[in-house]
DOZA-526969 format. One record per atom (N, C-alpha, C, O): x, y, z. Coordinates in steps of 0.05 Angstrom, whole numbers, plus 5000, padded with zeros to 4 digits. Example, Ala and Ser with C-alpha at 12.3 -4.5 7.8 and 13.67 -1.06 7.14 Angstrom:
% DOZA-526969
526448865156 524649105156 526449345156 528549345169 525749555142 527349795143 525850015157 526850235161 
END
This chain:
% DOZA-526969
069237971026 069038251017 068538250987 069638090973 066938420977 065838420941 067338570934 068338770945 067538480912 069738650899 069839000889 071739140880 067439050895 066239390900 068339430923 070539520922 066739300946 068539410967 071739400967 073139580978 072739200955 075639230956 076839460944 078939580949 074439500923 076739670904 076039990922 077940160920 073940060935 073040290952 075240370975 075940590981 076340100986 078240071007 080340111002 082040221016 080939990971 084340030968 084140360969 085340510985 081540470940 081940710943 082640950961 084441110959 081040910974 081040951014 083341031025 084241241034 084340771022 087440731039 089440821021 091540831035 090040900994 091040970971 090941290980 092941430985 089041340981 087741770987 089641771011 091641921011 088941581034 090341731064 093541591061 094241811070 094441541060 097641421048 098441611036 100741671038 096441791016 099041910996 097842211011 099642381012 094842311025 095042541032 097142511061 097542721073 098142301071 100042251106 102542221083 104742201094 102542211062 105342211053 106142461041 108542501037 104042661033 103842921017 103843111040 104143331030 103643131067 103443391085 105643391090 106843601083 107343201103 110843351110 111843321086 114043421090 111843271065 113043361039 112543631036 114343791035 109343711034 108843941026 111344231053 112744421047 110744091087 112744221088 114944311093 116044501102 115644041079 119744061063 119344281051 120244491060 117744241022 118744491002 117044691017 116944871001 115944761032 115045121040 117645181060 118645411062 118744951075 121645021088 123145141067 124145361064 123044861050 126545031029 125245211018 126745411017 122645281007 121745540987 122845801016 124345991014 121445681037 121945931053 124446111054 124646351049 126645891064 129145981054 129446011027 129846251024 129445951014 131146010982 129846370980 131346570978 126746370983 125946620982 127546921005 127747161006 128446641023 129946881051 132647011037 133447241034 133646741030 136546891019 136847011004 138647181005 135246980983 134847180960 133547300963 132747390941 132247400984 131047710996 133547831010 134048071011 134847651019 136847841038 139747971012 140948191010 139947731000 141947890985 141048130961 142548270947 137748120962 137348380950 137648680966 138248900957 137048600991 137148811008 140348851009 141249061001 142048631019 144648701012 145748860993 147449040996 143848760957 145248900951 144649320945 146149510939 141349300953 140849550948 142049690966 142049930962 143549580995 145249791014 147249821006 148550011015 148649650984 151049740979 150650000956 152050190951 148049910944 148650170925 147050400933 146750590918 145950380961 145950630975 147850760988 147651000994 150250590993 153050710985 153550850971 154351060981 153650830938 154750960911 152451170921 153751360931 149651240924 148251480916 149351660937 149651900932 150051570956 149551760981 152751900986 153152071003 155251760963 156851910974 157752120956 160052180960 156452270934 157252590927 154652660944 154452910940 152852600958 151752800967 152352910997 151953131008 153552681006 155552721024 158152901025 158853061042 159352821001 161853070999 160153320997 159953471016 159153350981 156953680985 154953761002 153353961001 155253531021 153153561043 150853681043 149753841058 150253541021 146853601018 144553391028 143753181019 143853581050 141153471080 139553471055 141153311045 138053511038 135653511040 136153291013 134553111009 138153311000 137553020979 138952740994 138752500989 140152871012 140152541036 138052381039 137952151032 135652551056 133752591070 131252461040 128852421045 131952441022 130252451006 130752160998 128952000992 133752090996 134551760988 133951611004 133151371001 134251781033 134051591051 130751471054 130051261064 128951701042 125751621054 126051461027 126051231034 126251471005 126051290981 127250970990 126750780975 128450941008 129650671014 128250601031 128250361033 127050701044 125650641072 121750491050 119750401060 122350511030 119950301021 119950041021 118149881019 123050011024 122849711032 122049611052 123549681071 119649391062 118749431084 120649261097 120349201120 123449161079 125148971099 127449171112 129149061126 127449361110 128649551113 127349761147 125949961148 128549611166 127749891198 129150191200 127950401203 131850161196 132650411199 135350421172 136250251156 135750681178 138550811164 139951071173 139251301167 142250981188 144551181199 145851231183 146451041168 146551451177 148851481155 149751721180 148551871194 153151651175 155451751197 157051771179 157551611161 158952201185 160352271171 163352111178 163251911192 165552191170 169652121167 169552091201 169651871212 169452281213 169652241238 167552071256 168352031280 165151961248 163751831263 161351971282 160451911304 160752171265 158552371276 155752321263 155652331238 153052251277 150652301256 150952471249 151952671259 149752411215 149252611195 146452571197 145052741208 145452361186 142152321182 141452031201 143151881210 139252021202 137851771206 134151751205 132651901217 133651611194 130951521198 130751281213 132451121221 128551281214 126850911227 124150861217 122851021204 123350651225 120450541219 118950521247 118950291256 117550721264 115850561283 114850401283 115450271264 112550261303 111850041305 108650171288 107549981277 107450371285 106550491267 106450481246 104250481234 108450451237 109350531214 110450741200 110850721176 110850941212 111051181211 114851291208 116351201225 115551401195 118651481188 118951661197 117551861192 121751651223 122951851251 124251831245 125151651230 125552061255 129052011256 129351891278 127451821291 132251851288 133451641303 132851831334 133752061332 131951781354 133052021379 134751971398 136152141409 134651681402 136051531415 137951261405 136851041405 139751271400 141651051380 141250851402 139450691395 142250801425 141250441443 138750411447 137850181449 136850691450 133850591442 132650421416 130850251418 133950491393 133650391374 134450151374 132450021378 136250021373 138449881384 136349681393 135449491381 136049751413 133649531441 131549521433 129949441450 130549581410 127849561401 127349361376 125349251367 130549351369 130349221340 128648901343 128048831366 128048751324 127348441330 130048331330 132048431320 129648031347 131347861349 132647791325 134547641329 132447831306 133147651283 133847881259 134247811236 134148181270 134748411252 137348371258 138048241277 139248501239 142248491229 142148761212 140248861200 145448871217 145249161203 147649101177 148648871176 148249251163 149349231138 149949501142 148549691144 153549481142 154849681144 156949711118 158649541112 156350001100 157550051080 159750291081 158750471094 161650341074 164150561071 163650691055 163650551035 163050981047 163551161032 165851241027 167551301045 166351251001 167951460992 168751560958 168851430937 169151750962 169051920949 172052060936 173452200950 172552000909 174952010895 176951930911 179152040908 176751770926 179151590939 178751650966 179751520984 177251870970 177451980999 175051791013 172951711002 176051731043 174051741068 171751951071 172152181080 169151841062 167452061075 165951961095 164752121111 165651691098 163551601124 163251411116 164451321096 161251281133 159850991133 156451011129 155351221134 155050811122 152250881127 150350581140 149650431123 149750531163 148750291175 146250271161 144950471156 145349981153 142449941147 141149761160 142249541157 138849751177 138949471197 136649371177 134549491171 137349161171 134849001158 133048771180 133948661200 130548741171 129648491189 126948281166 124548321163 128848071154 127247911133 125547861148 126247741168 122847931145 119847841151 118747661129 119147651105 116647471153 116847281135 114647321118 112647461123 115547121089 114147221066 111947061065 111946841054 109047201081 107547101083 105347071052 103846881050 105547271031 103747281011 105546930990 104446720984 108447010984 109446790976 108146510985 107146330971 108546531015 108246151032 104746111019 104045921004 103346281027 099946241015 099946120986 099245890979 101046360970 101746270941 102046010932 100645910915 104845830950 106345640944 103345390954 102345220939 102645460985 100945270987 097645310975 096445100978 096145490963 094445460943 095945240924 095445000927 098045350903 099345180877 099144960894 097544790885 100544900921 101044520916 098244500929 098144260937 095844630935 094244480944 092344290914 091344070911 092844560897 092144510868 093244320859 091844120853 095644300856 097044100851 096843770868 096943560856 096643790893 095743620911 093043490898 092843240896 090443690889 087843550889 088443510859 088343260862 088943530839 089843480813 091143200805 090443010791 093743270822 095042980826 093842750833 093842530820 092942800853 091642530877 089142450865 088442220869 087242630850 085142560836 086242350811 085542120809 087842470795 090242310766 090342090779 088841920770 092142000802 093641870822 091041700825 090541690801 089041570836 086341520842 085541400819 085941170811 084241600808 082541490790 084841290764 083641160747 087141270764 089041150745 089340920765 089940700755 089040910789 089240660807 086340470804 086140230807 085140580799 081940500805 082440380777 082240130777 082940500755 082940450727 084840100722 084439880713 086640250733 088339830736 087939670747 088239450735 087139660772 085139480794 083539410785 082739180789 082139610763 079639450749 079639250726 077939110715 082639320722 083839250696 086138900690 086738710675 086439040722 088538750727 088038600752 089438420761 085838700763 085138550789 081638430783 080738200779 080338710785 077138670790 075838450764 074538250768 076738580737 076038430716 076138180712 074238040704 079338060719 079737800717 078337640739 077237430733 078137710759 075837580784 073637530781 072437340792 072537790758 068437740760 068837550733 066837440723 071437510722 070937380688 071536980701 070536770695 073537070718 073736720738 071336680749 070936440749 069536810760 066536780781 065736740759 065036500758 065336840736 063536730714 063736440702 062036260701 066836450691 066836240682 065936000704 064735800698 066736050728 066235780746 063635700758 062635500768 062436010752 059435950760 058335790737 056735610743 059035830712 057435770681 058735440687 057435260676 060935360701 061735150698 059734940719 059334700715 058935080737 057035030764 054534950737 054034760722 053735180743 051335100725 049934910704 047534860700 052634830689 052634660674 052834320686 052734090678 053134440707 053434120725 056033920712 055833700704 058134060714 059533960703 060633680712 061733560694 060433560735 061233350739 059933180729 061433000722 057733140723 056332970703 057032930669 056532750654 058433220666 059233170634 062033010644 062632800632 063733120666 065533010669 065032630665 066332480651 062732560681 063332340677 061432230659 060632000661 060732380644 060032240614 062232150601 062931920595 063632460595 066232490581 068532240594 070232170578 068532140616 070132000628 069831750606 071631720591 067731600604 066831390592 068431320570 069331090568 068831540546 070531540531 073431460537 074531420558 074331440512 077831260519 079531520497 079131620475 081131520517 083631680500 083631890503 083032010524 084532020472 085032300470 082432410465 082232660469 079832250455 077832260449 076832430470 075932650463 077032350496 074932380521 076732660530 075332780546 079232800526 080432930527 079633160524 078733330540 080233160485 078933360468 076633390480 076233570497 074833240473 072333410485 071033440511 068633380515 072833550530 072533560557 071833820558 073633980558 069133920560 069034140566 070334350579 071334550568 070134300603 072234440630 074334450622 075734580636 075734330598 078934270612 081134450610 083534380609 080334720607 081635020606 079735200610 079435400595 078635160625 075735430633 077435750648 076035950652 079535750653 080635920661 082936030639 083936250644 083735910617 085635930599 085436260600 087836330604 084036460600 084936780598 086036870613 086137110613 087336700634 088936850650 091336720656 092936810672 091736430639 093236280649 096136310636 097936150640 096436560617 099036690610 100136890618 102336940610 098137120645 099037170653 101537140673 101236940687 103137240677 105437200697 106037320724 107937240738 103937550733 104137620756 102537480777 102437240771 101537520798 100637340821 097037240813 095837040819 096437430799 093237300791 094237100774 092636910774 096137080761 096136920737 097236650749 096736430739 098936680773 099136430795 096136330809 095136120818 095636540808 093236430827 090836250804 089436060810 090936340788 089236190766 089936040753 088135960739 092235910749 093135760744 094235500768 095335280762 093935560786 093035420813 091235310816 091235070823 088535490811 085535460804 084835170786 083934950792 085935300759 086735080743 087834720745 087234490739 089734870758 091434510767 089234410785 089034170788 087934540795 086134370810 084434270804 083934050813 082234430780 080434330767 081234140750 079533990742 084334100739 084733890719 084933710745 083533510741 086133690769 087133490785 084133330793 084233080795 081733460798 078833430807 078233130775 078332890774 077633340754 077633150724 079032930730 077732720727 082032900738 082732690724 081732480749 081532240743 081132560777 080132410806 077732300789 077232060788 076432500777 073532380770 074032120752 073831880759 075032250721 075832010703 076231740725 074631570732 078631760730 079031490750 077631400764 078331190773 075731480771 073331360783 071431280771 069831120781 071131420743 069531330723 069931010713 068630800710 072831120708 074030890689 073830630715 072430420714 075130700731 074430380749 071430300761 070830080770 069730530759 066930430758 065930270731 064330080728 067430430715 066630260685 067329940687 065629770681 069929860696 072129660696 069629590715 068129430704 068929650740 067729430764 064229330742 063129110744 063229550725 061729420720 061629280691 059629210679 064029260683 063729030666 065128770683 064628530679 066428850696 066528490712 064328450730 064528230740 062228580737 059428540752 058628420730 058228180734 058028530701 056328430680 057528110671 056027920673 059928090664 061727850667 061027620683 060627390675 060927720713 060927500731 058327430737 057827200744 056227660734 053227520727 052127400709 049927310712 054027390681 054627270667 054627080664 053226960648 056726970682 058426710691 055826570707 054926360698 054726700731 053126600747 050926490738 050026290749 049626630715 047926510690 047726260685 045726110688 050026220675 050726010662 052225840678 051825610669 053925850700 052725580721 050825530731 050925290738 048425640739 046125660744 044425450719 043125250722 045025550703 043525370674 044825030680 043924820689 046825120671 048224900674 047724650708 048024400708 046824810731 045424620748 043024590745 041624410755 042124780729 039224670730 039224320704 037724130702 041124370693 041524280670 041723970688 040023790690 043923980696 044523770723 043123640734 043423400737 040523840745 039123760769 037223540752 036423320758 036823710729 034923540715 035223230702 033423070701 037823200692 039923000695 039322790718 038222570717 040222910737 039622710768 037122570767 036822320768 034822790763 032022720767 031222480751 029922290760 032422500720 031722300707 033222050709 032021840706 036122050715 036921890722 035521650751 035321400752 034821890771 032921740792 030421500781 029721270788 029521710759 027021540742 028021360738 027521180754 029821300718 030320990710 030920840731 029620630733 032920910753 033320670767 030920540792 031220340806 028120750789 026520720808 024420480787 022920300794 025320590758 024020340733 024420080736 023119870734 027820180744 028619830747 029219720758 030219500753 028519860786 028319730819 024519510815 023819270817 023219800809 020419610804 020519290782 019519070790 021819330759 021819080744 023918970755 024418760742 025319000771 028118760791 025818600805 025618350807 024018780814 022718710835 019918420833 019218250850 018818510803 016618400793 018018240782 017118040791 020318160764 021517980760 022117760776 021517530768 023417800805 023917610828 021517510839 021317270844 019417710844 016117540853 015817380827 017117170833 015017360805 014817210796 016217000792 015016810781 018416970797 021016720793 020016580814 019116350812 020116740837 018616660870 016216460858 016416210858 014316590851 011516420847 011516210827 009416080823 
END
């Protein structure tokens, strides 16, 4: 795989990881936003029934219908707000409104009609009047928290904003170090080892071998071709320094093979040497023999001419 593609893939897999890690997060907080917004909707409504309590009870002692009737439609703007009974000392309607399914503000006609119509999840809020110490009544408010649909939109626009903001930051700062601590040091190792390729290095190697000592050492070309990464400490910096031990382990295979090629051919040059010069040395010999043959074939002939004539 090239190193484009890796870094495309991590990206990839980086985006779907954190958007499969960002959707049930996102809805944790629209749960808890939901509630936190519920309860503190409800205890507002809580508390504006209680202080439809305080308004409603001098108008109650003076039993005035038409500024009842008037608090009561002013409360009824809350759209969390269905109805409002207000019941005098003895437990008699005085007033009531409702909200149809319309929308529209009735009075009550039927109290278990009402009742049977409410939603599952409406609750009433019952407050005591009274008035300079006296009992004047009670007043029911049935509330029903609907849910806060403009809020939940709100919250998920912001984190979607926040979502493509982040994860873009998130991304491109990933891409930025990968390139930084991964991709870079890889195409700068492919370089150096290609430039080391190219140079045919095993041949300087075993030039350089030829040399003795610290001599052939020092000027070993290769013999830290990876050194920019070899202080790092995290896993590239293992891995290249791995790289390393091997290319020095390769050098010193070569040297030694150098050096005992060197060693076999000065005892080749040596012993042909040697072979030389026994070789001389029989020819030296042979020629020795030859002449020695001469004389005694001299003085086989005059042994010979000597005795014929003694003979004759």
């Amino acid at each position: 795989m090239g190193s484009k593609s890796f870094l495309v893939y991590v990206a990839l897999a980086a985006a779907v990881l954190f958007g499969v890690t960002a959707f049930p997060f996102m809805l944790f907080m629209e749960k808890q936003l939901w509630k936190a917004l519920y309860y503190t909707t409800r205890e507002e409504v809580t508390q504006d029934a209680q202080r439809l309590g305080k308004i409603l009870e001098p108008h109650v002692q003076h039993n005035d219908t038409s500024q009842i009737r008037k608090v009561l439609y002013s409360y009824m703007n809350d759209p969390h707000i269905l109805g409002i009974l207000l019941y005098d000392s003895r437990g008699t309607l005085l007033a009531s409104i409702r909200r149809t399914g319309t929308g529209d503000l009735l009075p009550v006609p039927d109290l278990l009609l009402f009742r049977s119509t409410l939603p599952k999840r409406a609750y009433s809020i019952n407050d005591s009047l009274f008035y300079e110490g006296a009992f004047k009544g009670r007043v029911e408010t049935y509330v029903h928290i609907q849910p806060l649909q403009e809020e939940t939109l709100l919250f998920r626009r912001s984190f979607l904003y926040t979502f493509v903001l982040f994860g873009t930051t998130f991304l491109l700062s990933l891409l930025l170090l990968l390139h930084r601590f991964l991709r870079q040091p890889l195409l700068e190792g492919q370089e150096k080892l290609f430039r080391l390729k190219k140079a045919d290095s095993l041949s300087l190697w075993r030039q350089r071998a030829r040399k003795s000592g610290r001599e052939a050492e020092e000027e070993n070309p290769s013999r830290k071709p990876l050194s920019f990464a070899l202080s790092r400490k995290d896993e590239m910096g293992r891995f290249f320094t791995s790289l390393q031990e091997y290319l020095d382990a390769l050098h010193r295979e070569i040297s030694q093979q150098e050096n005992n090629m060197e060693a076999l051919e000065k005892n080749n040059a040596r012993l042909i040497e040697e072979l030389c010069s026994l070789g001389q040395q029989n020819s030296e010999k042979e020629q020795y023999i030859l002449e020695l043959e001469k004389r005694i074939r001299l003085l086989d002939e005059k042994s010979r001419k000597t005795s014929e004539e003694e003979f004759s």
